[in-house]
N, C-alpha and C positions, 0 to 999 in steps of 0.2 A: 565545228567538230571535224572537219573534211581537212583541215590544214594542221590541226591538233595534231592527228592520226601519222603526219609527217615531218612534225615538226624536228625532228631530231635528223631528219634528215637535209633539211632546206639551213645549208651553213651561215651564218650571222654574218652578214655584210656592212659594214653602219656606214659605207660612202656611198651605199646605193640603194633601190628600192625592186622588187620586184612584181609583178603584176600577174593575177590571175584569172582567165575567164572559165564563170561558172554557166555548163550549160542545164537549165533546168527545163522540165513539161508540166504542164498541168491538165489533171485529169477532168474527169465531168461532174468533181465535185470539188472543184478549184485547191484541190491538195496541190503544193508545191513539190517535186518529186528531182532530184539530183540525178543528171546522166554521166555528170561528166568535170573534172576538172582540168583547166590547162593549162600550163605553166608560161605558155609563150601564145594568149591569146590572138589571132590573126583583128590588126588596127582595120582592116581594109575596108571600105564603104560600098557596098555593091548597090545601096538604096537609101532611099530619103528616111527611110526608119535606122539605119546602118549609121548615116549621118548623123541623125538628132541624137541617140546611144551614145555612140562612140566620141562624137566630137563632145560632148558634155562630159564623157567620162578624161577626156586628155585633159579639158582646161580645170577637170576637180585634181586630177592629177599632177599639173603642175602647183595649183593650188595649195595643194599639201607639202608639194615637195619644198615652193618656196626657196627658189634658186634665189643667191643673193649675185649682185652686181659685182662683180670685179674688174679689174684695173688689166690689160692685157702686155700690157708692154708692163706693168711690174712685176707680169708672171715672168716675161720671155727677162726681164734681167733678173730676175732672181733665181731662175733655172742656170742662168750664165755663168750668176759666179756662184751657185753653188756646187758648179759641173768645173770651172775653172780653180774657184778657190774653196779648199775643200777643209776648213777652220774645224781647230777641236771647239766641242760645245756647239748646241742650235741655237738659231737664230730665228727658230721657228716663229715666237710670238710677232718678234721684227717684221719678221718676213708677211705672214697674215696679214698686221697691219698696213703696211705697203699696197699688199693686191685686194684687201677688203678694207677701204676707204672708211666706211661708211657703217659698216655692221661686223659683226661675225656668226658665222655657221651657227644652227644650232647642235648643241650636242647630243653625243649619243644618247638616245632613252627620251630627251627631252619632247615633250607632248610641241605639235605645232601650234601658231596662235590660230592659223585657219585653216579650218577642216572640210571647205564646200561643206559638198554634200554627202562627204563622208561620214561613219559614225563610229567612232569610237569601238569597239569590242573588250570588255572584260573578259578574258579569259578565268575562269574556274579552278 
């Protein structure tokens, strides 16, 4: 509900992802109770619990994001001539397959196949 509440605010990115930390307390009768959201939570490790947290939360988060492997010199030539030679019509699908050998991105909207430890959220 906490992200709902702004969602009209937080602009649709689909090349990127963003990350939120939620700080909560719990009382003396184990109620979960919301202090705080932040949009640019601090990654930094100040303790061995800081560590187990956070480093579990990067590698779910890469996880999810599921970077694909690309080719580096068919980026740096394909930025070349498309900065040098500048053709009516794309060349886009070409060009993808050049710098992604092997797979292609998933698309926008598309569920990932691995979620860690993430879970899913139905929105209402």
């Amino acid at each position: 509900k906490a992200l709902e509440s702004v969602d009209a605010d937080i602009p649709n990115q689909p090349n990127s992802f963003e990350l939120f930390g939620f700080d909560v307390i719990f009382d003396t009768d184990e109620k979960c109770w919301l202090i705080e959201v932040n949009s640019s939570p601090s990654l930094s490790c100040d303790s061995s619990l800081d560590s187990s947290i956070k480093g579990g939360l990067i590698v779910d988060t890469i996880t999810l994001v599921d970077p694909v492997a690309y080719d580096r010199s068919a980026v740096s030539e394909v930025c070349k001539r498309r900065i040098t030679h500048r053709k009516a019509g794309s060349l886009l699908e070409e060009d993808l397959c050049r710098i992604l050998p092997d797979t292609m991105p998933r698309r926008n909207g598309e569920i990932p196949k691995r979620l860690g430890k993430f879970e899913r959220i139905k929105l209402i």
